[in-house]
PDB file as gemmi writes it, atoms N, CA and C in Angstrom:
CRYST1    1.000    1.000    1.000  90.00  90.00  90.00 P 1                      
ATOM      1  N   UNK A   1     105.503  95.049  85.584  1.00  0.00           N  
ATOM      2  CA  UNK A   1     106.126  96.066  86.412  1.00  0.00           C  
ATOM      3  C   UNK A   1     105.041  96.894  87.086  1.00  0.00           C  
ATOM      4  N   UNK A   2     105.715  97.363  88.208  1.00  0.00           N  
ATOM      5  CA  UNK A   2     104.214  98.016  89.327  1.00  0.00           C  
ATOM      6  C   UNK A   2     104.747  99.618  88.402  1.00  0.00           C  
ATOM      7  N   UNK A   3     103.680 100.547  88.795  1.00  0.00           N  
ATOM      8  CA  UNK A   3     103.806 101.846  88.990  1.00  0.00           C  
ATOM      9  C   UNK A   3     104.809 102.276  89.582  1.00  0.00           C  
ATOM     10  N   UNK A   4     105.404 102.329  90.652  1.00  0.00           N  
ATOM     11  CA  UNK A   4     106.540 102.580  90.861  1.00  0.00           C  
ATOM     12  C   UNK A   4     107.579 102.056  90.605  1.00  0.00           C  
ATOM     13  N   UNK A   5     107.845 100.591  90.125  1.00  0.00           N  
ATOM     14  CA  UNK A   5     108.926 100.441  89.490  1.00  0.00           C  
ATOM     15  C   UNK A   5     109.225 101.001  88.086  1.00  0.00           C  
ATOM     16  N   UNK A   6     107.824 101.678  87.279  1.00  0.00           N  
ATOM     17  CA  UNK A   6     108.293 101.701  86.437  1.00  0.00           C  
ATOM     18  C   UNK A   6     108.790 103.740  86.211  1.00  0.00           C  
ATOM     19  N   UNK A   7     108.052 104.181  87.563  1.00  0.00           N  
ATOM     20  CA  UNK A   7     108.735 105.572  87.842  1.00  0.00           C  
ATOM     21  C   UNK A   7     110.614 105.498  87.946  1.00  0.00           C  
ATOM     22  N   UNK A   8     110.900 104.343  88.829  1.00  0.00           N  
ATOM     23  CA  UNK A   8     112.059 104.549  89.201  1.00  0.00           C  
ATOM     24  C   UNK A   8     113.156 103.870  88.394  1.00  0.00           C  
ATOM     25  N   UNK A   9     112.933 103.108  87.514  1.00  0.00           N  
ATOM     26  CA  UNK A   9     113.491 103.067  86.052  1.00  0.00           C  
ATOM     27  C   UNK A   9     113.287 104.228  84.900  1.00  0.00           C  
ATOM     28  N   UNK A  10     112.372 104.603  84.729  1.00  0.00           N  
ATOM     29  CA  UNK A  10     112.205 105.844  84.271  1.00  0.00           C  
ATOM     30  C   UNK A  10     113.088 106.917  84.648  1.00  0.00           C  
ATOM     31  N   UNK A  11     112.998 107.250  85.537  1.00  0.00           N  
ATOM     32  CA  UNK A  11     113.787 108.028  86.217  1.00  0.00           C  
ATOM     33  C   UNK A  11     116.011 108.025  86.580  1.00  0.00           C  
ATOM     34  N   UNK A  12     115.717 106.609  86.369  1.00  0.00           N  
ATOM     35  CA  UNK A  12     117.295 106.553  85.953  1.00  0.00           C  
ATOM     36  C   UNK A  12     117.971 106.358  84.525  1.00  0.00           C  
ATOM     37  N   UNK A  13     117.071 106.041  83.702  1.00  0.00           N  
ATOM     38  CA  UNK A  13     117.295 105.810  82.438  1.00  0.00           C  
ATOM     39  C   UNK A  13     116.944 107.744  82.137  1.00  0.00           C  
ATOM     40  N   UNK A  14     116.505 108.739  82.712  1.00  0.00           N  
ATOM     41  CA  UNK A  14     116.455 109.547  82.121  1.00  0.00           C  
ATOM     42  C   UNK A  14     117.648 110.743  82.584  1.00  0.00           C  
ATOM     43  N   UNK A  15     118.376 110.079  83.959  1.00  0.00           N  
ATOM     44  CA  UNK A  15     119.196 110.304  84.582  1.00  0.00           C  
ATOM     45  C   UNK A  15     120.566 110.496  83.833  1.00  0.00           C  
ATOM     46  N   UNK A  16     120.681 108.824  83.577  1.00  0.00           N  
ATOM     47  CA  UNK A  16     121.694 108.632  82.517  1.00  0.00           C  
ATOM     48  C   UNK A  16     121.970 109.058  82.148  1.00  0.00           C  
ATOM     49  N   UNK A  17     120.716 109.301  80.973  1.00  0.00           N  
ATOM     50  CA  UNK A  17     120.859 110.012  79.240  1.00  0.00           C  
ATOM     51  C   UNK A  17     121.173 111.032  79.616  1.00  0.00           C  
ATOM     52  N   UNK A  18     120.662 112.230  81.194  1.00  0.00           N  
ATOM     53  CA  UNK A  18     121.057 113.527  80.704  1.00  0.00           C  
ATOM     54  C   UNK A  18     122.671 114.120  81.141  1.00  0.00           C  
ATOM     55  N   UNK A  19     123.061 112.853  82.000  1.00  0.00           N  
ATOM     56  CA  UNK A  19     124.722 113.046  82.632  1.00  0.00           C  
ATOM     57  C   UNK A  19     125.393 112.613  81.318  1.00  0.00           C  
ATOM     58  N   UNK A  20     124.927 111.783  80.677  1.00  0.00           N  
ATOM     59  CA  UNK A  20     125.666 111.587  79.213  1.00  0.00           C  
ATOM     60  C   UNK A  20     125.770 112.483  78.337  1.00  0.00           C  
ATOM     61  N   UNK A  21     124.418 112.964  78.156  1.00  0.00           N  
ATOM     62  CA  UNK A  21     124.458 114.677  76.806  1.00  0.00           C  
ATOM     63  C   UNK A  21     125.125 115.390  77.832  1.00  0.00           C  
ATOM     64  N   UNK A  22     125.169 115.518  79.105  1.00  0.00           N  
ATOM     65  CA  UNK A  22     125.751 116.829  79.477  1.00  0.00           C  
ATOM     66  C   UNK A  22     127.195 116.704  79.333  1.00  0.00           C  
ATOM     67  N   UNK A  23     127.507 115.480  79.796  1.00  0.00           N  
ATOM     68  CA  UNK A  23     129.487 115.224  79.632  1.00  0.00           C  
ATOM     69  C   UNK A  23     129.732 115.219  77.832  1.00  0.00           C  
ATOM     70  N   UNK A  24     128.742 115.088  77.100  1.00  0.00           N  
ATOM     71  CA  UNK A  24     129.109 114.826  75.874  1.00  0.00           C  
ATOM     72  C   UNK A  24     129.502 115.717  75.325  1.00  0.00           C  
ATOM     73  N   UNK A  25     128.478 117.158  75.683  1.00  0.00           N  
ATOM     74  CA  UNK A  25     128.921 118.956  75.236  1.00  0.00           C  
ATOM     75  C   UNK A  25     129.405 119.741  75.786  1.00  0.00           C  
ATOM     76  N   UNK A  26     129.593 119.189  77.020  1.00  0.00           N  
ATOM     77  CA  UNK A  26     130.514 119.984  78.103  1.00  0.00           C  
ATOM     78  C   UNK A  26     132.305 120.139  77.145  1.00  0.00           C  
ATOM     79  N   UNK A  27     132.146 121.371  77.201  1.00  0.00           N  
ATOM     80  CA  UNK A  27     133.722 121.558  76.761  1.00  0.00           C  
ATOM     81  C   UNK A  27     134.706 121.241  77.886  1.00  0.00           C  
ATOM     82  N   UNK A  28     133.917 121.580  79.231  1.00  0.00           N  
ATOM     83  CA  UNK A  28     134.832 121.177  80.245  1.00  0.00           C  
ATOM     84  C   UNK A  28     135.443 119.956  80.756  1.00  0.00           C  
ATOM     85  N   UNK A  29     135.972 119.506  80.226  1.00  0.00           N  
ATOM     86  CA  UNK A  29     136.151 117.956  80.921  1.00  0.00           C  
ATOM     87  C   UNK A  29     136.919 118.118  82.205  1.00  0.00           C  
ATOM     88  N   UNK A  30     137.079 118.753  82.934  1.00  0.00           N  
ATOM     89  CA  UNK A  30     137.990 118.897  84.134  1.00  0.00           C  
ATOM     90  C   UNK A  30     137.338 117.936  85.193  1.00  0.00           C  
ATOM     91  N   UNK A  31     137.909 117.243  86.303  1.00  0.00           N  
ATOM     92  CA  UNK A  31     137.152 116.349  87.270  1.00  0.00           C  
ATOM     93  C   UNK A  31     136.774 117.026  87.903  1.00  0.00           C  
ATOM     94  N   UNK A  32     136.715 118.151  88.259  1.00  0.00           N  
ATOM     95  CA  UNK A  32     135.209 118.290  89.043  1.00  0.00           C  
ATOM     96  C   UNK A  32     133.850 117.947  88.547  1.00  0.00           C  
ATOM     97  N   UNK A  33     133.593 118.345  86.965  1.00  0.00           N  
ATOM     98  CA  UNK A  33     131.990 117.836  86.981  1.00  0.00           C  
ATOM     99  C   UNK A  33     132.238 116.254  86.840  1.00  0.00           C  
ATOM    100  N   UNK A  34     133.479 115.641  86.897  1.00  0.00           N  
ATOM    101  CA  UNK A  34     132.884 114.299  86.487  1.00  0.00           C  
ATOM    102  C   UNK A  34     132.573 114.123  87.665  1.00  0.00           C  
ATOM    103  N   UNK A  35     133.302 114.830  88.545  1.00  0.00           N  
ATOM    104  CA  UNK A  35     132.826 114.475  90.097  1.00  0.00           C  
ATOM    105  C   UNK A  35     132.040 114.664  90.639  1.00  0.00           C  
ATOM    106  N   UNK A  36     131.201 115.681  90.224  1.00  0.00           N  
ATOM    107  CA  UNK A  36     129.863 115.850  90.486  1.00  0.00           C  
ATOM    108  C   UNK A  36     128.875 114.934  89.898  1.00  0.00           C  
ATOM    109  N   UNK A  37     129.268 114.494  88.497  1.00  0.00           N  
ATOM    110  CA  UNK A  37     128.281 113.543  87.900  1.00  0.00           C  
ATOM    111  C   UNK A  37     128.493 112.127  88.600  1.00  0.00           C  
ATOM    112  N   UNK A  38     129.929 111.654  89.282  1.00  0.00           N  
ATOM    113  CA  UNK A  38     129.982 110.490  89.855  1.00  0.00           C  
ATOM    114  C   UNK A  38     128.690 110.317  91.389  1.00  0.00           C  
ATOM    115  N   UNK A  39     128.903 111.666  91.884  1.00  0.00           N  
ATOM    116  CA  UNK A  39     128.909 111.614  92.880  1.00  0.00           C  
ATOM    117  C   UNK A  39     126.585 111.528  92.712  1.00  0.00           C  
ATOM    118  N   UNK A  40     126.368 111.960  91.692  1.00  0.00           N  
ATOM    119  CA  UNK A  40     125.029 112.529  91.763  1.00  0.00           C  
ATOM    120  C   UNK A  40     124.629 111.109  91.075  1.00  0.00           C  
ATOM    121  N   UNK A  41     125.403 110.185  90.387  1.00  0.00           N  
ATOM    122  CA  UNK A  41     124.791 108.983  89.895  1.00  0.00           C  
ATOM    123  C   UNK A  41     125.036 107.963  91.253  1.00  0.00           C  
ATOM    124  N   UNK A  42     126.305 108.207  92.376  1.00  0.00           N  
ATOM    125  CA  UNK A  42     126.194 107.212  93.351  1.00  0.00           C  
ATOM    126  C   UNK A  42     125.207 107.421  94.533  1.00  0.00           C  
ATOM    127  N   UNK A  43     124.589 108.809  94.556  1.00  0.00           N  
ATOM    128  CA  UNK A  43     123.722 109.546  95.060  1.00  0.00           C  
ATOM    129  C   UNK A  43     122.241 108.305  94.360  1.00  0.00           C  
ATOM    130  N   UNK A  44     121.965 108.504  93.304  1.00  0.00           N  
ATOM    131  CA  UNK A  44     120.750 108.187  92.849  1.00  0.00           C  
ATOM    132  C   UNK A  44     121.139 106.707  92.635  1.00  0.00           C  
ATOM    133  N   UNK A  45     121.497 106.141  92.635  1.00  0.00           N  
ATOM    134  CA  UNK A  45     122.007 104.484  92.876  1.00  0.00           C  
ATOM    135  C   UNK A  45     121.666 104.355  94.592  1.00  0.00           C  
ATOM    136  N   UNK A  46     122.165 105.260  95.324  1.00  0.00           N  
ATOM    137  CA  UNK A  46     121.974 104.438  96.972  1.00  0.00           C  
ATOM    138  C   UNK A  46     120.482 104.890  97.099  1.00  0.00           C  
ATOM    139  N   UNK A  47     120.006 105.603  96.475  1.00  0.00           N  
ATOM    140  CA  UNK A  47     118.445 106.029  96.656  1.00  0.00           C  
ATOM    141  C   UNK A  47     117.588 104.791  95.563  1.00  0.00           C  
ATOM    142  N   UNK A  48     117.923 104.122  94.977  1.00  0.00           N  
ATOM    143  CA  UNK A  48     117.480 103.101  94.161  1.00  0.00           C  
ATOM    144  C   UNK A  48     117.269 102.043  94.782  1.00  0.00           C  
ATOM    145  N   UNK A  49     118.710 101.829  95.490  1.00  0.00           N  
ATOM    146  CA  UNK A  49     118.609 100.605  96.415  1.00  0.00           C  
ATOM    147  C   UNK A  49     117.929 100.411  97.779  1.00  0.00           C  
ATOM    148  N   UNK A  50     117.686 101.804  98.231  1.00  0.00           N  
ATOM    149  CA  UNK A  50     117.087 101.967  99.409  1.00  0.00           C  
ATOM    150  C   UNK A  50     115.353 101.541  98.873  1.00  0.00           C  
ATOM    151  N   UNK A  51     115.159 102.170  97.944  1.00  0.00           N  
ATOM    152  CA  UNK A  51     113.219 101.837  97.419  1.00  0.00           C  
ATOM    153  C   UNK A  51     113.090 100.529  97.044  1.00  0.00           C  
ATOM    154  N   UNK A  52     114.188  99.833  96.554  1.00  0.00           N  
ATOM    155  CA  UNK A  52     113.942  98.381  95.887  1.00  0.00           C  
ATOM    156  C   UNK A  52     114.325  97.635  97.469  1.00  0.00           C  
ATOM    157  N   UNK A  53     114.844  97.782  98.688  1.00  0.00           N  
ATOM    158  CA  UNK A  53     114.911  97.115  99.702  1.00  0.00           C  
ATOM    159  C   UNK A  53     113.527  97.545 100.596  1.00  0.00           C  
ATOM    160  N   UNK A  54     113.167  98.679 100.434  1.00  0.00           N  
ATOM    161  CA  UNK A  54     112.093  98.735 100.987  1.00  0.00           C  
ATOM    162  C   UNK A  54     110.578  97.958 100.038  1.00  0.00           C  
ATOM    163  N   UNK A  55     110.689  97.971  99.164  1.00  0.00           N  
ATOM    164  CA  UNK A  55     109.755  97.529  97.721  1.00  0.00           C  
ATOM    165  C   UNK A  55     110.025  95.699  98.351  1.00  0.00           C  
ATOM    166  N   UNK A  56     110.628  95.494  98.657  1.00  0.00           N  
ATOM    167  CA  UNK A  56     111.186  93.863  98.840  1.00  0.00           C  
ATOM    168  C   UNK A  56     111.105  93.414 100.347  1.00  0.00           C  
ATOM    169  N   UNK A  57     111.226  94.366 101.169  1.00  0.00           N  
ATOM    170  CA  UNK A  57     110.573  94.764 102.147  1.00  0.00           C  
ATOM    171  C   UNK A  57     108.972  94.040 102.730  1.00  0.00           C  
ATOM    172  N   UNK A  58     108.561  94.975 101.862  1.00  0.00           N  
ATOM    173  CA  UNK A  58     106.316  95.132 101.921  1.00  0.00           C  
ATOM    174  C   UNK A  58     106.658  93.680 101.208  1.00  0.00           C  
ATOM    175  N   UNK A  59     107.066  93.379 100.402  1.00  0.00           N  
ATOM    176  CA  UNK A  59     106.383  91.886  99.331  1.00  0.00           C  
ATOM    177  C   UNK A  59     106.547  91.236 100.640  1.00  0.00           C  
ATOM    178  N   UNK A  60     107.989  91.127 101.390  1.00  0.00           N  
ATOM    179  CA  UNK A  60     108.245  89.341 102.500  1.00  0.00           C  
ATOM    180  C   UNK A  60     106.893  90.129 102.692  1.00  0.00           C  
ATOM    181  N   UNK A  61     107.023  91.114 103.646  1.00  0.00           N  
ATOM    182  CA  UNK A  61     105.707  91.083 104.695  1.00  0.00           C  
ATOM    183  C   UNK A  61     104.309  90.744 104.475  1.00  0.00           C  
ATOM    184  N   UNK A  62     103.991  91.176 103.333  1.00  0.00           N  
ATOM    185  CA  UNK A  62     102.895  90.780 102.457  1.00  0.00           C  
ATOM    186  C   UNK A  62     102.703  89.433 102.267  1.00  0.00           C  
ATOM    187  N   UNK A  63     103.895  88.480 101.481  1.00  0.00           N  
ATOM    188  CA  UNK A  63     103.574  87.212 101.270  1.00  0.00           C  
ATOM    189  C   UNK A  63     103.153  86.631 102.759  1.00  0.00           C  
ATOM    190  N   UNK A  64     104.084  86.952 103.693  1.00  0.00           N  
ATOM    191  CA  UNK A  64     103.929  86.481 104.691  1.00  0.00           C  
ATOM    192  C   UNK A  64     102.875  86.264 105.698  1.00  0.00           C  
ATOM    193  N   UNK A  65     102.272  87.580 105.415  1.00  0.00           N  
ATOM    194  CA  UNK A  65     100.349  87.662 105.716  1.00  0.00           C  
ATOM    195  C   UNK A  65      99.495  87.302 105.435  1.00  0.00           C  
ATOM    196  N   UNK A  66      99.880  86.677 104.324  1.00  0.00           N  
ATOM    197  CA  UNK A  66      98.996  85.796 103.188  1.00  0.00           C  
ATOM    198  C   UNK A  66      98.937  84.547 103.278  1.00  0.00           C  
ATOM    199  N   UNK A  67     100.283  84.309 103.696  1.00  0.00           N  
ATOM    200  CA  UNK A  67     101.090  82.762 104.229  1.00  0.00           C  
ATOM    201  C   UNK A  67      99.959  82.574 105.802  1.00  0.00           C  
ATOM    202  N   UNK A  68     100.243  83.322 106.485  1.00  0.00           N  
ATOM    203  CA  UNK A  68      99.545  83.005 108.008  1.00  0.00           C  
ATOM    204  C   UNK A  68      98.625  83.071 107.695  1.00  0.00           C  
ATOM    205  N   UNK A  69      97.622  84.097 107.225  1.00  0.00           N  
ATOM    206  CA  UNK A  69      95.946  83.881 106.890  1.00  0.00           C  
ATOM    207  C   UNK A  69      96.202  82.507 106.513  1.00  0.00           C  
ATOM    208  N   UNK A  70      96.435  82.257 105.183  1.00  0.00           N  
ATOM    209  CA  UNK A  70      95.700  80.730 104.506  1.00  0.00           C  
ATOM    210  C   UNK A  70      96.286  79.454 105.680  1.00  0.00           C  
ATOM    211  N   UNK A  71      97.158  79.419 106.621  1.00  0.00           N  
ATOM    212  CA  UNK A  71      97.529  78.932 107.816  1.00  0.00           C  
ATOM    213  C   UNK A  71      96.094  78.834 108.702  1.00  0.00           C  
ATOM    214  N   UNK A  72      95.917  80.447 108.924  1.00  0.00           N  
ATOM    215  CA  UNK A  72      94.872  80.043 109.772  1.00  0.00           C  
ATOM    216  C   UNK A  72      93.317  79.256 109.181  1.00  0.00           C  
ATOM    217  N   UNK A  73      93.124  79.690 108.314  1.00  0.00           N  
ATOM    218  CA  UNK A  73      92.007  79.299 107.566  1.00  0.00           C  
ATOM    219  C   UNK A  73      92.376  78.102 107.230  1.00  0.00           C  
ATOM    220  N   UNK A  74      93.448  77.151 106.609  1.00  0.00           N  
ATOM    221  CA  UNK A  74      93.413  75.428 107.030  1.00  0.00           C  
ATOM    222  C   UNK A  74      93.113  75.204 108.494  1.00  0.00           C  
ATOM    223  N   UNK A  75      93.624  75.791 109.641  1.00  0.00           N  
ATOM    224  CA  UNK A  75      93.204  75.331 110.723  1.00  0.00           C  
ATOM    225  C   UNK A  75      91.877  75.053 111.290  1.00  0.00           C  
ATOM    226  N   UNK A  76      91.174  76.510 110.394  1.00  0.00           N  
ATOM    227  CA  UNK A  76      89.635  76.832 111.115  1.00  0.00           C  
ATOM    228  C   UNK A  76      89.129  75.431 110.009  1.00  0.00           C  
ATOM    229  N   UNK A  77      89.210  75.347 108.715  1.00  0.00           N  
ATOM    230  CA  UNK A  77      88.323  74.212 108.010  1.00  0.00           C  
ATOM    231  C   UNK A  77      89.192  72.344 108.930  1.00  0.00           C  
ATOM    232  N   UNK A  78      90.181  73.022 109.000  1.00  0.00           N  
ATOM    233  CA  UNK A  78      90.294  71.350 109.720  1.00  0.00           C  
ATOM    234  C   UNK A  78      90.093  70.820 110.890  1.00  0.00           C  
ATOM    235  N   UNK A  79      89.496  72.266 111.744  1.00  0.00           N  
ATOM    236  CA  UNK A  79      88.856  72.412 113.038  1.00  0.00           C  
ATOM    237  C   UNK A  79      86.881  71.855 112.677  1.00  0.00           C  
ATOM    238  N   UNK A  80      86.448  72.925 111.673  1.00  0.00           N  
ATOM    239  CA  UNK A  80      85.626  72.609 111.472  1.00  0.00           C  
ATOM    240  C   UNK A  80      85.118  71.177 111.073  1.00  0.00           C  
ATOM    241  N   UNK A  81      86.041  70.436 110.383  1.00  0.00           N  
ATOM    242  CA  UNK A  81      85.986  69.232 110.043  1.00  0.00           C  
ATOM    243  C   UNK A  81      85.716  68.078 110.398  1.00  0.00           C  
ATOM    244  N   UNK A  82      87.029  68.330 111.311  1.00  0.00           N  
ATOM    245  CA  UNK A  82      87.144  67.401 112.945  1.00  0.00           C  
ATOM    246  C   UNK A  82      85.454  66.866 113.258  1.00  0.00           C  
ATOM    247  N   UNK A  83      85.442  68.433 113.844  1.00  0.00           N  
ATOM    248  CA  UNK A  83      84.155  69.043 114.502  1.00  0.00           C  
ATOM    249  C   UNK A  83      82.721  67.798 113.709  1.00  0.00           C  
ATOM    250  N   UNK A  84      82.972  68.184 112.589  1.00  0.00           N  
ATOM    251  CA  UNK A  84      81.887  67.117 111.809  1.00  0.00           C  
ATOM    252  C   UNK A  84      81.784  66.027 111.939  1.00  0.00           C  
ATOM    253  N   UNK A  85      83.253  65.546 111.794  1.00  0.00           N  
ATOM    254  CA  UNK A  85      83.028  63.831 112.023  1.00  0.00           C  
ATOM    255  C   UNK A  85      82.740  63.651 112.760  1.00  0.00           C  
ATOM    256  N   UNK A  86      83.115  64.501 113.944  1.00  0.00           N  
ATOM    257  CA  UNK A  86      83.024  63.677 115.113  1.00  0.00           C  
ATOM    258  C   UNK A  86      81.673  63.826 116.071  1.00  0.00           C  
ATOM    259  N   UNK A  87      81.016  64.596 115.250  1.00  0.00           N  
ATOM    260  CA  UNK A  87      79.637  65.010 115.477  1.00  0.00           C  
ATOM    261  C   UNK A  87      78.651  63.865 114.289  1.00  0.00           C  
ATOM    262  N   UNK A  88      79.229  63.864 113.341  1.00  0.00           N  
ATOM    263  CA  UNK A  88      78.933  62.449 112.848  1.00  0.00           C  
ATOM    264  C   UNK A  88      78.706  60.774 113.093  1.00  0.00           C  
ATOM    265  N   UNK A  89      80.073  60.769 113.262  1.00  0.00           N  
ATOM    266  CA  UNK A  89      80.052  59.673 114.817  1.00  0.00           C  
ATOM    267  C   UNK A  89      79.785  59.570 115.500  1.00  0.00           C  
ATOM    268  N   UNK A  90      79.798  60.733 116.779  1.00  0.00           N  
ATOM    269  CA  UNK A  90      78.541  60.648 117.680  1.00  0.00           C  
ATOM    270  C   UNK A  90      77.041  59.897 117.073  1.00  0.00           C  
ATOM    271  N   UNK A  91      76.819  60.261 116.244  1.00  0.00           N  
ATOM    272  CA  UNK A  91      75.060  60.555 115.491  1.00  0.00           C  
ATOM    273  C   UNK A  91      75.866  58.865 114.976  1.00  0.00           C  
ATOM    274  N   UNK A  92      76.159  58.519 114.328  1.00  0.00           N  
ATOM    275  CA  UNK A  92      75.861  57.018 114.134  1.00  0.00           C  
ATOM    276  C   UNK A  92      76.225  56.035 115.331  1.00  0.00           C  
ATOM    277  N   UNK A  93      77.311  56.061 115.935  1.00  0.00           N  
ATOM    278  CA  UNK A  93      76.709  55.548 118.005  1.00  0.00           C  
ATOM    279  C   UNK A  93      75.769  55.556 117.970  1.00  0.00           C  
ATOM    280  N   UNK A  94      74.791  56.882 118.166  1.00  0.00           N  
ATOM    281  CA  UNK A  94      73.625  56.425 118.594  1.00  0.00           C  
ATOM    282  C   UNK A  94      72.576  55.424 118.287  1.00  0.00           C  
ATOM    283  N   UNK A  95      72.516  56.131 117.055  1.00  0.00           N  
ATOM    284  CA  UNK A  95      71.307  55.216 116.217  1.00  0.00           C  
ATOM    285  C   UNK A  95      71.880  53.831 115.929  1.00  0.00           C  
ATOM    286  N   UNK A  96      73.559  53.636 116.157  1.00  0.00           N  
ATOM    287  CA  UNK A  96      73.569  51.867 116.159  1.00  0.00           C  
ATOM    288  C   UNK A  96      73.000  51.253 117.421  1.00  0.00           C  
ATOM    289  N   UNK A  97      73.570  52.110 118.738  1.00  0.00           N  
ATOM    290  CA  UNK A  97      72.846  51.733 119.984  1.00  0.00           C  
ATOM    291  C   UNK A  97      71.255  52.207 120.172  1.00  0.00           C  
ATOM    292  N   UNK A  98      70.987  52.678 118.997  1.00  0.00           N  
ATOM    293  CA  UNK A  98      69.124  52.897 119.266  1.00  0.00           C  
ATOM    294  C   UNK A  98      68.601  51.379 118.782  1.00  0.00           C  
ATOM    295  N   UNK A  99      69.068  51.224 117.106  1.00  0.00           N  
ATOM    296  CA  UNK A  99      69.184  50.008 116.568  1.00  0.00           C  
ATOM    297  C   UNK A  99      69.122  48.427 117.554  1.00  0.00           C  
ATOM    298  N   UNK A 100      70.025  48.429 117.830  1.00  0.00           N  
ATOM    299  CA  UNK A 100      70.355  47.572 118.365  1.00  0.00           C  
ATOM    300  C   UNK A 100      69.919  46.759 119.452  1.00  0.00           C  
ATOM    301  N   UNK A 101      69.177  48.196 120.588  1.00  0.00           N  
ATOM    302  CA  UNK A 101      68.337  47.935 121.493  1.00  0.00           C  
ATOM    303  C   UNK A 101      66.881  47.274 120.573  1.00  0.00           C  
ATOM    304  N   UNK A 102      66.933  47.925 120.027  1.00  0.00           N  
ATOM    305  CA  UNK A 102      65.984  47.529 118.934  1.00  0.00           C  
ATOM    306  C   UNK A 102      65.214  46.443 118.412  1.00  0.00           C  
ATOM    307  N   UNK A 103      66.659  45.646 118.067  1.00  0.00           N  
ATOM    308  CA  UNK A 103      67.036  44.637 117.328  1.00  0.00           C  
ATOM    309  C   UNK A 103      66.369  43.489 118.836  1.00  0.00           C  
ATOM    310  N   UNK A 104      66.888  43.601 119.633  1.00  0.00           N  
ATOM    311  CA  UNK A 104      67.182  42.752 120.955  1.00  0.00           C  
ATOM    312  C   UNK A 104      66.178  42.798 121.299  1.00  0.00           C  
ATOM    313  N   UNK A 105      65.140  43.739 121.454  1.00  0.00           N  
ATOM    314  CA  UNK A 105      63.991  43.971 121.948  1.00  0.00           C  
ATOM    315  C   UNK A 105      62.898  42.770 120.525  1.00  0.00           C  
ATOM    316  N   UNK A 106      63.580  43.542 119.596  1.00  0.00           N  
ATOM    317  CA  UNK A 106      62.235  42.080 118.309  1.00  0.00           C  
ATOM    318  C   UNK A 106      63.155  40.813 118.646  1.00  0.00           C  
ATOM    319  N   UNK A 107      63.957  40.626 119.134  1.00  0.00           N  
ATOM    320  CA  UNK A 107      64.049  39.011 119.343  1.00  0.00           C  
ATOM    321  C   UNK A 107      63.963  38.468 120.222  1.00  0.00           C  
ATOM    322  N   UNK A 108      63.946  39.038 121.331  1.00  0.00           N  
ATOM    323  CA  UNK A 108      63.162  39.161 122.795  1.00  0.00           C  
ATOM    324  C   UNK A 108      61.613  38.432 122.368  1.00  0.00           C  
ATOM    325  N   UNK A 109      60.906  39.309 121.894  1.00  0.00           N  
ATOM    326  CA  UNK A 109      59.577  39.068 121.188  1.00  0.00           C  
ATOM    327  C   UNK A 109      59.086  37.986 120.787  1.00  0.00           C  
ATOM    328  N   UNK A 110      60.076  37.535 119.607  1.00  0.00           N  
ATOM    329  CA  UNK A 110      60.040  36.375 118.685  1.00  0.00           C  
ATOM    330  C   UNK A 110      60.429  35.197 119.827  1.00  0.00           C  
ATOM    331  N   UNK A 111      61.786  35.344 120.340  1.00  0.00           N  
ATOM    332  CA  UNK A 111      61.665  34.316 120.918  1.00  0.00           C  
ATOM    333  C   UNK A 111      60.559  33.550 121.912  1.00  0.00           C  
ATOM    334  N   UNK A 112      59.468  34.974 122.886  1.00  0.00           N  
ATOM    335  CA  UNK A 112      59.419  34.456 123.438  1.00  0.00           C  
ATOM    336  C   UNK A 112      57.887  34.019 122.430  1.00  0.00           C  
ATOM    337  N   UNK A 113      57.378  34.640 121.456  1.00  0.00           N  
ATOM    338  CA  UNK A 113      56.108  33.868 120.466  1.00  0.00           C  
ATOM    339  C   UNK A 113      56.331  32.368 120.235  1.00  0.00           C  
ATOM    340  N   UNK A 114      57.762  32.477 120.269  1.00  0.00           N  
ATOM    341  CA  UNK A 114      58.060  31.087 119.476  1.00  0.00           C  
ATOM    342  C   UNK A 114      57.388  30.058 120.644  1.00  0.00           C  
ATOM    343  N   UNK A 115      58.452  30.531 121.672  1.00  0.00           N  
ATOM    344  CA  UNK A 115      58.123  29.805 123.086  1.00  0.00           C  
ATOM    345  C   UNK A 115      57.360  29.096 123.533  1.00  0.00           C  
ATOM    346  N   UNK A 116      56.395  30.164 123.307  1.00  0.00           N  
ATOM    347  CA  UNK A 116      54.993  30.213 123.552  1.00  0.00           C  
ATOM    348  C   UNK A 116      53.926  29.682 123.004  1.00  0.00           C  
ATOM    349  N   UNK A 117      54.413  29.207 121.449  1.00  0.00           N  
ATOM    350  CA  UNK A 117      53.407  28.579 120.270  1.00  0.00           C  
ATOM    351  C   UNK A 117      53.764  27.503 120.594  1.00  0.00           C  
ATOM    352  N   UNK A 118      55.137  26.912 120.863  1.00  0.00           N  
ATOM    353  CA  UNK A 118      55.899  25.511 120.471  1.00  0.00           C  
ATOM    354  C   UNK A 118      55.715  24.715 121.978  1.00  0.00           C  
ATOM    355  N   UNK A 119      55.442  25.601 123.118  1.00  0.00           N  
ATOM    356  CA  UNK A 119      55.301  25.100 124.622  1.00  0.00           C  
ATOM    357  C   UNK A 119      54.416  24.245 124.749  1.00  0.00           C  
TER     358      UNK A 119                                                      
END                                                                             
């Protein structure tokens, strides 16, 4: 339980108890105080529900901020990612086409030694 939930349970559980001792020694039982006690417990009930809708409130909004950050932050690492391979790939293209010229160029060579010994 947060700090304030546990004020505003507190606070009705102490509510209760004291509309209860008070109707309990009240010699008066006439409906007006019950009506006052109805009216001061439906009083502190719509004020309960108003803090627990606002309390429920901040959490969506909260989760929800939390939800889009970690949203954006998969995007930025799968941006970044991308970004790698494909900066990766680039970089092995090359060096296969560095290779390769490479390759063509020593058999260029050879062939033409061979050529040249066997002519």
């Amino acid at each position: 339980m947060t700090k304030d939930t546990k004020i505003i349970v507190g606070v009705l559980a102490g509510a209760a108890l004291g509309a209860t001792i008070a109707l309990a020694l009240s010699s008066n039982s006439n409906s007006e105080l019950k009506d006052k006690v109805e009216d001061w417990f439906s009083d502190l009930l719509d004020a309960s529900r108003h803090k627990y809708s606002e309390y429920k409130d901040k959490a969506v909004d909260a989760a929800e901020k939390v939800a889009d950050r970690a949203k954006d932050r998969y995007d930025d690492y799968k941006d970044q990612a991308r970004h790698s391979a494909e900066k990766l790939a680039g970089s092995a293209r090359d060096r296969y086409e560095e290779y390769k010229g490479e390759a063509f160029e020593a058999a260029e060579k050879a062939a033409k030694k061979a050529k040249n010994k066997y002519a």
